[in-house]
MITIVO-911804 format. One record per atom (N, C-alpha, C, CB): residue number from 0; atom name; x, y, z. Coordinates in steps of 0.2 Angstrom, whole numbers, plus 5000, padded with zeros to 4 digits. Last residue first. Glycine has a CB too. Example, Ala and Ser with C-alpha at 12.3 -4.5 7.8 and 13.67 -1.06 7.14 Angstrom:
<sites>
1,N,5064,4989,5035
1,CA,5068,4995,5036
1,C,5064,5000,5039
1,CB,5070,4997,5029
0,N,5066,4972,5039
0,CA,5062,4978,5039
0,C,5066,4984,5039
0,CB,5057,4978,5045
</sites>
This chain:
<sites>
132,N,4915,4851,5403
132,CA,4920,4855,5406
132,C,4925,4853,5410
132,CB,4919,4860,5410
131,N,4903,4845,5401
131,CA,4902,4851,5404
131,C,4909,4856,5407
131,CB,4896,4849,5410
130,N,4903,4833,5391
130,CA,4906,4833,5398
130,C,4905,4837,5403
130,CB,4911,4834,5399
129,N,4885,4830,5386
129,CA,4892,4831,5384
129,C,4894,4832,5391
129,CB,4894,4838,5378
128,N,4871,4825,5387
128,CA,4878,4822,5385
128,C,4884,4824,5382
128,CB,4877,4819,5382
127,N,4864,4835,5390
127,CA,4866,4834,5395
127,C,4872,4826,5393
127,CB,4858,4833,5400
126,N,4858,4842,5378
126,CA,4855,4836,5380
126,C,4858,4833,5386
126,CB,4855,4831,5375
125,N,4865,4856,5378
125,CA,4860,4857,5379
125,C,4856,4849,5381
125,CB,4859,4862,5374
124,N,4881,4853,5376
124,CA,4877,4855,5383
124,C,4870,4856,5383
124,CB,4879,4862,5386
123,N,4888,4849,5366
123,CA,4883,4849,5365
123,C,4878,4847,5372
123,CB,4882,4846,5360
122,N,4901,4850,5365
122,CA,4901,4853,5363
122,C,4892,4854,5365
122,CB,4905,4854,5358
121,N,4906,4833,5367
121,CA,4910,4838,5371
121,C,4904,4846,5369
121,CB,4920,4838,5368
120,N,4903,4829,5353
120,CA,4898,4829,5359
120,C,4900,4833,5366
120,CB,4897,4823,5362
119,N,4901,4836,5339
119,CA,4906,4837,5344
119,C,4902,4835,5350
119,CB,4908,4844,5343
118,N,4892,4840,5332
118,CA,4895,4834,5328
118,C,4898,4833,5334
118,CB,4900,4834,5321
117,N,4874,4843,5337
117,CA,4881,4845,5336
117,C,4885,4840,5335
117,CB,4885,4848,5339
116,N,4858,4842,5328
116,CA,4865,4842,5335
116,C,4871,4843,5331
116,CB,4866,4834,5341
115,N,4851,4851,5317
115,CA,4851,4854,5327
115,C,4855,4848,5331
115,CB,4841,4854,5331
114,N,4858,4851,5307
114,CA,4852,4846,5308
114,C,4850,4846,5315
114,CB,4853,4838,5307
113,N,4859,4860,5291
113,CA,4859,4857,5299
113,C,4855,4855,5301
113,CB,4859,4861,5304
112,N,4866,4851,5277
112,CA,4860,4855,5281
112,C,4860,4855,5288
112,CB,4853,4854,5280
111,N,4885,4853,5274
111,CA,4878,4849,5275
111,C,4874,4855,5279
111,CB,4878,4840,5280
110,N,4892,4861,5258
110,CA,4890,4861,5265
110,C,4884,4857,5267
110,CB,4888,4868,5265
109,N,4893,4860,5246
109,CA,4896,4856,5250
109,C,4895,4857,5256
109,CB,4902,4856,5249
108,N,4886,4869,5241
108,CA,4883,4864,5238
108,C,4888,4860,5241
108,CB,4883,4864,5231
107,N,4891,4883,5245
107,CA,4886,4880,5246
107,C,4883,4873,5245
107,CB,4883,4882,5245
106,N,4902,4889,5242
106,CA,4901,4882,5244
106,C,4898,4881,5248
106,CB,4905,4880,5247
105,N,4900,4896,5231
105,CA,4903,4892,5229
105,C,4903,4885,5231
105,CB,4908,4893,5229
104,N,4892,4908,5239
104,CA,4890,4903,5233
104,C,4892,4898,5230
104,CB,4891,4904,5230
103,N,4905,4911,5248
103,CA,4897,4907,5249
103,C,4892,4905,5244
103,CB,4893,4912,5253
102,N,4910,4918,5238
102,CA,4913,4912,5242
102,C,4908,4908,5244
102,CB,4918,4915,5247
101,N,4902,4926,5232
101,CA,4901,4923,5228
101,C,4908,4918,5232
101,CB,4900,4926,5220
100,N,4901,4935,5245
100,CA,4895,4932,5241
100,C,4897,4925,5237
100,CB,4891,4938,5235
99,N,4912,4941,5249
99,CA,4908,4935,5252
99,C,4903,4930,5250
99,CB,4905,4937,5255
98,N,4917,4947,5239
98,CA,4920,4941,5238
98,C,4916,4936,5242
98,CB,4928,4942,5240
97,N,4905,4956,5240
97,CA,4904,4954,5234
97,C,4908,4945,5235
97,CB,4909,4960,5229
96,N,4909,4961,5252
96,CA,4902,4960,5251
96,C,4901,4956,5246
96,CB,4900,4966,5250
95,N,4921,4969,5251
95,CA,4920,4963,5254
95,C,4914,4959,5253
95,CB,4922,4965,5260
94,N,4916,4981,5243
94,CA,4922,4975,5237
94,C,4921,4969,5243
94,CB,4934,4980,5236
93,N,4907,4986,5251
93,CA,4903,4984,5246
93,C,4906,4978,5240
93,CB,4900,4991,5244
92,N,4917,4989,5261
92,CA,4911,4986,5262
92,C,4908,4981,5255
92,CB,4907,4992,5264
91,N,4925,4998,5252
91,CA,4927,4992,5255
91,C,4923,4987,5257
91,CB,4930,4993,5260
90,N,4916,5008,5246
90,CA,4917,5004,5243
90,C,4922,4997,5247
90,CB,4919,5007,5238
89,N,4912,5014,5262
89,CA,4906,5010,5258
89,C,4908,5007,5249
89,CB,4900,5016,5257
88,N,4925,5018,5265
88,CA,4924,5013,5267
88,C,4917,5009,5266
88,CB,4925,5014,5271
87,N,4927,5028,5256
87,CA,4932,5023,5254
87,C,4929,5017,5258
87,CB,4941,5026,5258
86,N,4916,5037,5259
86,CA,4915,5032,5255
86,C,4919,5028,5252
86,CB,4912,5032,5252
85,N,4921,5041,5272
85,CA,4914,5035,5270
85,C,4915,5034,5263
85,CB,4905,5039,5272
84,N,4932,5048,5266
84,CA,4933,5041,5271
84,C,4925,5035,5272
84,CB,4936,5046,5281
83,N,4926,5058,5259
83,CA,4929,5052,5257
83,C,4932,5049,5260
83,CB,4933,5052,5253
82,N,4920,5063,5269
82,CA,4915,5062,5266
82,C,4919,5056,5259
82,CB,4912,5071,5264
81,N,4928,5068,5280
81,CA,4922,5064,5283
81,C,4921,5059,5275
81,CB,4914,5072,5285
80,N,4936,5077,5271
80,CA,4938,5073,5273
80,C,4933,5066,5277
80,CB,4942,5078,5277
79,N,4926,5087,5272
79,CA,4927,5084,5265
79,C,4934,5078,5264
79,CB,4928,5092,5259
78,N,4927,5092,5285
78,CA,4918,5085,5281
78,C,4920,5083,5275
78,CB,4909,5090,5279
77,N,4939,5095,5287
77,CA,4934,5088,5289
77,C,4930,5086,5286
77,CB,4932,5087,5294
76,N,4937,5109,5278
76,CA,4941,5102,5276
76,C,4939,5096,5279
76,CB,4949,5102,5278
75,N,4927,5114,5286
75,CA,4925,5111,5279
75,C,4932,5108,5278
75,CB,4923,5116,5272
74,N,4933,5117,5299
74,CA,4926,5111,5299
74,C,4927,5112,5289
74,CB,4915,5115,5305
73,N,4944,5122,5296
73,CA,4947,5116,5296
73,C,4939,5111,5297
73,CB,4955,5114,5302
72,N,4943,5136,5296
72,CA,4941,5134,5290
72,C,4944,5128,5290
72,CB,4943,5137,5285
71,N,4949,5141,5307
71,CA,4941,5142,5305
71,C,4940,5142,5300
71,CB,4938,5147,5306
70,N,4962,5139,5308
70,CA,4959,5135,5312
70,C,4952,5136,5308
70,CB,4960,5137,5319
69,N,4972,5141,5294
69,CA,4968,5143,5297
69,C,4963,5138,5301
69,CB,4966,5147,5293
68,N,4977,5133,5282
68,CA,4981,5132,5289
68,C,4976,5139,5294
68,CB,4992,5135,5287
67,N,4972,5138,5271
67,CA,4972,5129,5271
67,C,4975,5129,5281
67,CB,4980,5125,5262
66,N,4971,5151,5270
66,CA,4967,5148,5273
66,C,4968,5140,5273
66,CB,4961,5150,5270
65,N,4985,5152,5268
65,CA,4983,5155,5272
65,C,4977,5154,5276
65,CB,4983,5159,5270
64,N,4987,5146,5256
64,CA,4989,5144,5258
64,C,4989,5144,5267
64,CB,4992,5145,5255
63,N,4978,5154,5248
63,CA,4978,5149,5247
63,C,4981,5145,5253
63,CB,4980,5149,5241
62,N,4984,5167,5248
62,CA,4980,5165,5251
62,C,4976,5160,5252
62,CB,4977,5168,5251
61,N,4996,5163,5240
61,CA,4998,5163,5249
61,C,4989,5162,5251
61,CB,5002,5173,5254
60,N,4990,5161,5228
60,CA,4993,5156,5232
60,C,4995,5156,5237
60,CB,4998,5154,5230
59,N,4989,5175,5226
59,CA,4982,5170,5226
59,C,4986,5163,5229
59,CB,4979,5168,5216
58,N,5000,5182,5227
58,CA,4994,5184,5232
58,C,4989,5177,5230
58,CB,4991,5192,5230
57,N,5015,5175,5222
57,CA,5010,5178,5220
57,C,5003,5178,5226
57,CB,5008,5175,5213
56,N,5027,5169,5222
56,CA,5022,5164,5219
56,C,5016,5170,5219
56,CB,5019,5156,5224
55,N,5035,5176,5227
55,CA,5037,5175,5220
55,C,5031,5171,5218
55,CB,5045,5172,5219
54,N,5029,5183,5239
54,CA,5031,5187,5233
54,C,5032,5183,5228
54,CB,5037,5192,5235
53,N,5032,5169,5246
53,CA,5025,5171,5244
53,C,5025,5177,5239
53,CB,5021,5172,5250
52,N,5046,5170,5246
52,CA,5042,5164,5242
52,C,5034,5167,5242
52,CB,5042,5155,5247
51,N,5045,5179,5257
51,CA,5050,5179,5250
51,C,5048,5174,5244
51,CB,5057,5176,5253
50,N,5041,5173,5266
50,CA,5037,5178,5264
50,C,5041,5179,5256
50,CB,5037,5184,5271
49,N,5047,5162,5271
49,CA,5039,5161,5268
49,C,5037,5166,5266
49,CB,5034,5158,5272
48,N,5062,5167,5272
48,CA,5058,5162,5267
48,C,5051,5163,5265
48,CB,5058,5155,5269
47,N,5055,5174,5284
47,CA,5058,5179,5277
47,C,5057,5173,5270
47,CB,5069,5181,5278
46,N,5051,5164,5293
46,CA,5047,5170,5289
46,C,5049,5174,5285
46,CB,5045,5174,5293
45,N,5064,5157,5294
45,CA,5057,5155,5292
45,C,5051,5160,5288
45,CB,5053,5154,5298
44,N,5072,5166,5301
44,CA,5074,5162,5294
44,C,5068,5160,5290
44,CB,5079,5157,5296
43,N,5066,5168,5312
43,CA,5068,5173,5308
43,C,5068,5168,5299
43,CB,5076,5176,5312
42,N,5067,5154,5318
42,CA,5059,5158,5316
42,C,5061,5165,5312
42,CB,5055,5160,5325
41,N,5081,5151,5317
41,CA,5075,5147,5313
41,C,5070,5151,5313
41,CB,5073,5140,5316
40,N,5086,5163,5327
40,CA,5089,5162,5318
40,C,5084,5156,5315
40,CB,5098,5160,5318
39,N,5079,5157,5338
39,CA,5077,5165,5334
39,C,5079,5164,5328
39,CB,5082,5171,5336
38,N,5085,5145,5339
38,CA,5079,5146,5339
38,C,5075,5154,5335
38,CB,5076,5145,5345
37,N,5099,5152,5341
37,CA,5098,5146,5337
37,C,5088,5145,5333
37,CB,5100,5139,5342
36,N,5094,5157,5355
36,CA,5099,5161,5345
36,C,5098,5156,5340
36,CB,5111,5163,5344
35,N,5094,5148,5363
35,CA,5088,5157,5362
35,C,5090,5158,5353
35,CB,5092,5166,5369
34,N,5106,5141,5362
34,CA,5099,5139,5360
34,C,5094,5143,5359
34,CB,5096,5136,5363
33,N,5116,5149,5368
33,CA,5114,5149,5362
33,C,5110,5144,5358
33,CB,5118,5150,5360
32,N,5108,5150,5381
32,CA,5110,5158,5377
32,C,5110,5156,5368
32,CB,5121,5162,5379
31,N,5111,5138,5386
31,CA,5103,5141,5383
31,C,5104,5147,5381
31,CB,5098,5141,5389
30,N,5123,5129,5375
30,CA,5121,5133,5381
30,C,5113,5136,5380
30,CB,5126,5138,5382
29,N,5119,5113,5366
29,CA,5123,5120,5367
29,C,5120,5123,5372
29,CB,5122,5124,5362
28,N,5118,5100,5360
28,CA,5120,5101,5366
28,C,5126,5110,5364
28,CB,5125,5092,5368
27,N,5099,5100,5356
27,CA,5105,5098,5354
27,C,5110,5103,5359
27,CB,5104,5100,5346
26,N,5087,5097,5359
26,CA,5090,5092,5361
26,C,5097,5092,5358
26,CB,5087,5087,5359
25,N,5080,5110,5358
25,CA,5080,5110,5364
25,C,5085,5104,5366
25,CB,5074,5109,5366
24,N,5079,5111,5342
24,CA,5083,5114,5345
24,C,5084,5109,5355
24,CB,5079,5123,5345
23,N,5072,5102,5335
23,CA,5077,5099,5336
23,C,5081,5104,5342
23,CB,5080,5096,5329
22,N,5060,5110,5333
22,CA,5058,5104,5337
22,C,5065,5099,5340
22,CB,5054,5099,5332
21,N,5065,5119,5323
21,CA,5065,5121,5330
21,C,5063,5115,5335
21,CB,5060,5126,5332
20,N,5062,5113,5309
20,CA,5070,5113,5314
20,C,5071,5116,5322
20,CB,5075,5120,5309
19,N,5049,5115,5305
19,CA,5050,5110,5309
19,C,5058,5109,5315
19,CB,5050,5105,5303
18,N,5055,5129,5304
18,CA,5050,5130,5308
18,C,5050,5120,5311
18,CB,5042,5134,5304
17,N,5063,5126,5292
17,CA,5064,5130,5296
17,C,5059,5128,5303
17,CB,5064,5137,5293
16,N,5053,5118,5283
16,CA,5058,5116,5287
16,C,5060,5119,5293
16,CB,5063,5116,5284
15,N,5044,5131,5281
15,CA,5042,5126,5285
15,C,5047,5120,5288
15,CB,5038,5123,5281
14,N,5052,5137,5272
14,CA,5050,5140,5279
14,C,5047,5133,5283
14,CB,5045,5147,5278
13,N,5056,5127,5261
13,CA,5060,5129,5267
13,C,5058,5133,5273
13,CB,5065,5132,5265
12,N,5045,5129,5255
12,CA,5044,5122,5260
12,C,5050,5122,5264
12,CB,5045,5114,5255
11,N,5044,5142,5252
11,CA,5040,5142,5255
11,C,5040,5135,5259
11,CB,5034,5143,5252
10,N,5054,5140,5242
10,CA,5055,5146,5248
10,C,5051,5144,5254
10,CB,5052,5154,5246
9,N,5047,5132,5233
9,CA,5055,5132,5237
9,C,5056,5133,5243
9,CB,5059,5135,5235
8,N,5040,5142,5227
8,CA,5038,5135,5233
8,C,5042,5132,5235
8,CB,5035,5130,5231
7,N,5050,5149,5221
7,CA,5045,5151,5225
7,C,5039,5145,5230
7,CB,5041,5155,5219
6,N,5056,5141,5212
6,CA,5058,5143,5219
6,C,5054,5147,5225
6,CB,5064,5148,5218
5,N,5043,5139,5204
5,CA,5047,5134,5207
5,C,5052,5136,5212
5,CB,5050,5131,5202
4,N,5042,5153,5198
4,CA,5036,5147,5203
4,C,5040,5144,5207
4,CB,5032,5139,5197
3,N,5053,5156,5193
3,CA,5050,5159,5199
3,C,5045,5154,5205
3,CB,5046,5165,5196
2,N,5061,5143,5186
2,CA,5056,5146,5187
2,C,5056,5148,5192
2,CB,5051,5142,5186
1,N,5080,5140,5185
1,CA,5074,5136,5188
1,C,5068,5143,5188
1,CB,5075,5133,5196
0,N,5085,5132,5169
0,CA,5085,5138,5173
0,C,5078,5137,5178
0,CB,5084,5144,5170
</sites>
């Protein structure tokens, strides 16, 4: 048997269907009388769901839900959004950082020292023997 809970968020992902369902109205081939009805019967349909769903889940979950979709509460979701994107990217940094290290460790000892010219004479414009292009 299914749980109140559970239909009760039910309700509530079908209102949001509903409401995504209106993005499909405009492209689907009926008259504009009954595209007015079509769109009505999705925003009708929407709000009875979401409100119907919100009776079965209870007042602390809509308001929950109420502020998650309020414009004047989306600067604290960003900064706690801000705040694990830095530091997804200060452990990327710090996981690239590492492989560099100990790649560069490895081949160091096969690397020759420089010796200020270049192997390439084509490449070494500065003594005036190479081609210039």
């Amino acid at each position: 048997m299914i749980s109140l809970r559970t239909l009760g968020f039910g309700l509530m992902g079908l209102s949001t269907l509903l409401y995504f369902g209106l993005l499909a109205v405009p492209f689907i081939p009926l008259t504009a009388e009954e595209r007015v009805a079509a769109a009505a019967a999705l925003v009708i349909g929407g709000e009875v769901s979401f409100w119907a769903g919100g009776l079965l889940l209870g007042r602390e979950i809509v308001t929950q839900y109420r502020q998650i979709l309020d414009p004047r509460n989306w600067h604290e979701f960003m900064r706690i959004l801000r705040k694990n994107i830095d530091a997804a990217a200060q452990e990327k940094a710090a996981t690239t950082a590492a492989r560099t290290s100990t790649t560069k460790a490895g081949s160091r000892a096969e690397e020759k020292p420089p010796t200020g010219k270049c192997d390439d004479p084509r490449e070494d414009l500065g003594n005036g023997a190479g081609t210039g292009g």
